[in-house]
C-alpha positions as CSV (number, residue, x, y, z in Angstrom):
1,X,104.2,-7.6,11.1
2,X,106.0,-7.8,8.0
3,X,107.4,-4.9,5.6
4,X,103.9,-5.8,3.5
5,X,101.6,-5.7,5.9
6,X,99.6,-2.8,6.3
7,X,98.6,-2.0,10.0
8,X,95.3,-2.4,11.4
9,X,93.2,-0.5,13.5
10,X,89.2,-1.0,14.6
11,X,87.5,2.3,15.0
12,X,85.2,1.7,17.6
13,X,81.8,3.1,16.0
14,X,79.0,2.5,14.4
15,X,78.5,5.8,13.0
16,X,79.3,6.0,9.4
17,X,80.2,9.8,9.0
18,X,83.0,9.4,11.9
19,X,84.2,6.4,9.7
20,X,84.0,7.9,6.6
21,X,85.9,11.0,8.2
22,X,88.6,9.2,10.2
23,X,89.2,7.3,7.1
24,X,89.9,10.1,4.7
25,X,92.2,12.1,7.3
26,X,94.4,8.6,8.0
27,X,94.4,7.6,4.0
28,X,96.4,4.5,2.8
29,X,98.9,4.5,5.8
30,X,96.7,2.1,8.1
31,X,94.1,0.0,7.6
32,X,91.0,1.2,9.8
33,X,88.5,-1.5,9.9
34,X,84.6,-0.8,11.3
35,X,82.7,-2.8,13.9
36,X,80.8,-4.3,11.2
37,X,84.4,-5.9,10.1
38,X,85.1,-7.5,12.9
39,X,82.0,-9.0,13.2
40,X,80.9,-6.5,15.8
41,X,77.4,-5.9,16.3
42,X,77.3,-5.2,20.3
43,X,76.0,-2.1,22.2
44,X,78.5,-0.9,23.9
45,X,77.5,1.0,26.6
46,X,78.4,4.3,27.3
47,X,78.0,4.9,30.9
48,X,80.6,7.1,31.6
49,X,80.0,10.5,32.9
50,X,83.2,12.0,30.8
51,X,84.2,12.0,27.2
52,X,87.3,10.3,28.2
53,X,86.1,7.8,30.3
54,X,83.2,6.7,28.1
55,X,86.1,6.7,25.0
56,X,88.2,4.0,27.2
57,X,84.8,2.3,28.0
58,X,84.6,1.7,24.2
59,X,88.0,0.7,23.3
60,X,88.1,-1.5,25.7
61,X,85.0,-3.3,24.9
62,X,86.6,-4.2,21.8
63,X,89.9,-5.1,22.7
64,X,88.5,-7.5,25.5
65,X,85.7,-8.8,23.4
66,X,87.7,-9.2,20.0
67,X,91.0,-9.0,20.8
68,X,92.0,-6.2,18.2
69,X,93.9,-3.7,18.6
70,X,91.6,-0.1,18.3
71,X,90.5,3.2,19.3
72,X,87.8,5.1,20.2
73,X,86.2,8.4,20.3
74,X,84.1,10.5,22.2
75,X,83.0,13.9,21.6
76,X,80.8,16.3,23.2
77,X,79.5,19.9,22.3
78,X,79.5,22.2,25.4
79,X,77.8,25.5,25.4
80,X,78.9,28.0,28.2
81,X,75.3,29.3,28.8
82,X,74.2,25.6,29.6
83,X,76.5,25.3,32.3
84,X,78.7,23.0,29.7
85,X,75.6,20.8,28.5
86,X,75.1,18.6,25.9
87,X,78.6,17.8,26.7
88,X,78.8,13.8,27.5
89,X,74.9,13.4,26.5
90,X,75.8,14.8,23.1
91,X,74.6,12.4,20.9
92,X,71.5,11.8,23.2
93,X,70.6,15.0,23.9
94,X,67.0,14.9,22.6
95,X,66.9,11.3,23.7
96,X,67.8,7.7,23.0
97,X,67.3,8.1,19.3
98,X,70.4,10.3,18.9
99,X,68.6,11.9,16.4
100,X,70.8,14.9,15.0
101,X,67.6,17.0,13.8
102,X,66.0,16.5,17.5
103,X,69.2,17.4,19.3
104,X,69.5,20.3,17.0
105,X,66.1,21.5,17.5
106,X,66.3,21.1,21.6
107,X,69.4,23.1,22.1
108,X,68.3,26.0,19.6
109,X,65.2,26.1,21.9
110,X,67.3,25.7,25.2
111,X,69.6,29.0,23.6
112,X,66.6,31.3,23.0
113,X,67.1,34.9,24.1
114,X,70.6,34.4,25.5
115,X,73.3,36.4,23.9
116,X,76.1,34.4,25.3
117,X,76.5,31.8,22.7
118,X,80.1,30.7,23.0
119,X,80.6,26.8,23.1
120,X,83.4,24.5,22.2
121,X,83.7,21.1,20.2
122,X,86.2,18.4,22.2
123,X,87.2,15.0,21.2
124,X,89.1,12.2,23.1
125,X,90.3,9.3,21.2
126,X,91.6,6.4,23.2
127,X,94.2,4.3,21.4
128,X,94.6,0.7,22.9
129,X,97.2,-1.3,21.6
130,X,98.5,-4.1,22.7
131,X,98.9,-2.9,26.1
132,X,99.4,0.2,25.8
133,X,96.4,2.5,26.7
134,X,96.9,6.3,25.6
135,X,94.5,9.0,25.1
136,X,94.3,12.2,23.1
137,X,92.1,15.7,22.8
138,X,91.3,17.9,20.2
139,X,89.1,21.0,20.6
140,X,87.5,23.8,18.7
141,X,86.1,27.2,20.1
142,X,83.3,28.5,18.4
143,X,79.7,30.0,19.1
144,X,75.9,28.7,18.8
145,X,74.2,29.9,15.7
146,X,71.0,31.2,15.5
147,X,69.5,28.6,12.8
148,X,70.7,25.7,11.1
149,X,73.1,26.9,7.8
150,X,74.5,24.7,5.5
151,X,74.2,20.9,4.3
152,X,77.4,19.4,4.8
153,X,79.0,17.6,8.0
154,X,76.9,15.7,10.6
155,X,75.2,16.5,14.3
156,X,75.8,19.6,15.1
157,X,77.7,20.9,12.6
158,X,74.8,23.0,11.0
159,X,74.5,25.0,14.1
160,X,78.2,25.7,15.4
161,X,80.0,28.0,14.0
162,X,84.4,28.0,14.4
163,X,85.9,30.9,15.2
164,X,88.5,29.7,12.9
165,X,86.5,30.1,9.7
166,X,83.3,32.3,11.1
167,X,81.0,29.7,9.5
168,X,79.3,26.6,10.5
169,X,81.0,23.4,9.6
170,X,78.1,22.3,7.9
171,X,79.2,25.1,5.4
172,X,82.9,23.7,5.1
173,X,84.3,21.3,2.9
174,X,85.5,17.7,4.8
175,X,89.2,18.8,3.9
176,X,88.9,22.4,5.4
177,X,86.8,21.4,8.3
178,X,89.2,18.3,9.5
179,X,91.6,21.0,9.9
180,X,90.5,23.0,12.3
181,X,88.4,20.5,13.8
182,X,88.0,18.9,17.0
183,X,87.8,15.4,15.6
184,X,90.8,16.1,13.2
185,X,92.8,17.6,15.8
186,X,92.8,14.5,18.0
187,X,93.2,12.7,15.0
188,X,96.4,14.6,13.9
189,X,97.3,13.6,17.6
190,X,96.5,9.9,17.3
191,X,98.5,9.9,14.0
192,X,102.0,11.6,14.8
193,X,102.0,8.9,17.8
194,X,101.0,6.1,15.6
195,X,103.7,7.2,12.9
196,X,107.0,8.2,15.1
197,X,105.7,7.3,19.0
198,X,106.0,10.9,19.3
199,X,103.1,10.9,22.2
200,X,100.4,14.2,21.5
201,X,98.5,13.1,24.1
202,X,96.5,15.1,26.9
C-alpha cells in the first residue's frame, strides 16, 4: 500500500445503522466498505451458539468468499432475569424477521413483574486480516426499562437504559452513546490495534 492509499476494511453487515455507526466512530482514517460494495449479497449464516463464534463465522465468510480483508460483529443483549437470554438470538428474538419493534415487544412481556431488571450490552468484533485473526469485546451494564423512551438509536436501544448516563440510548445522541457503548467500546478496541498494533483484544 502506498503513502496515498487509504486502507480498506469490509464491515461484514447488512444492517445500515451498524454501518452508519461504525463509520462515524472510524472517520476518514480507513476506508470501511459494506457488503453491498463488494458485491456481496449472500446470507451468511449465523449458526454459532456465541457472539464470538458467530462474529468469526461472518468474517470469515467474507474473507474466503471475496478475498478482502474485514471484520465482523456480533452483539447480544442479556438480561439477568432470563437466565442471560436474548443473548446470541438477539436480533431474532421475536423470530426470523429480526424485527426490532417485535423483539422489543416480547422481551417487555417476558420482564413483567420482575424487579430484577439488570442486563448488559456486549459486542465482539472479529478483525481478519490477512492472516491474522483477532477478536475484541466491548460491554455496557445497564437495566431493562419499563417502556420504550426515546427515538434515537436502533434495536433495543429504546428499552435499555446505561448506568453510565441513567437513560436509554435511544435518548442519547450517536456521539454520547458510542462512548459508553458496547459497539463503540469494541470499536475503540478494533481501532487502537488497527492504528499502533497495540492489541485491546479479549
Amino acid at each position: 500500500m502506498t503513502s496515498s492509499e487509504k486502507r480498506e476494511l469490509v464491515f461484514a453487515t447488512n444492517n445500515p445503522h451498524k454501518l452508519s455507526e461504525i463509520r462515524r466512530m472510524v472517520g476518514d482514517s480507513i476506508r470501511i466498505l459494506s457488503l453491498e460494495d463488494i458485491g456481496c449479497h449472500d446470507d451468511i449464516p449465523e449458526t454459532e451458539p456465541t457472539l464470538e463464534g458467530n462474529s468469526l463465522l461472518k468474517a470469515r465468510w467474507v474473507k474466503d468468499h471475496y478475498g478482502k480483508d474485514c471484520f465482523a460483529d456480533d452483539t447480544g443483549l442479556l438480561v439477568d432475569a432470563l437466565d442471560g437470554a436474548p443473548g446470541v438470538m438477539s436480533a431474532r428474538y421475536a423470530g426470523p424477521a429480526c424485527d426490532p419493534e417485535d423483539n422489543m415487544s416480547l422481551l417487555l412481556k417476558n420482564m413483567e413483574g420482575i424487579t430484577d431488571r439488570r442486563a448488559r450490552f456486549m459486542t465482539v468484533i472479529t478483525l481478519i486480516e490477512g492472516s491474522d485473526v483477532i477478536q475484541f469485546k466491548g460491554e455496557v451494564n445497564g437495566s431493562i426499562a419499563t417502556h420504550r423512551d426515546g427515538t434515537a438509536g436502533f434495536g433495543y436501544d429504546p428499552i435499555f437504559i446505561a448506568d453510565e448516563s441513567g437513560t436509554t440510548f435511544a435518548r442519547m445522541d450517536a456521539d454520547a452513546k458510542n462512548a459508553i457503548s458496547h459497539r463503540g467500546r469494541a470499536t475503540a478496541r478494533l481501532l487502537a490495534y488497527l492504528k499502533d498494533g497495540e492489541c485491546h483484544r479479549l
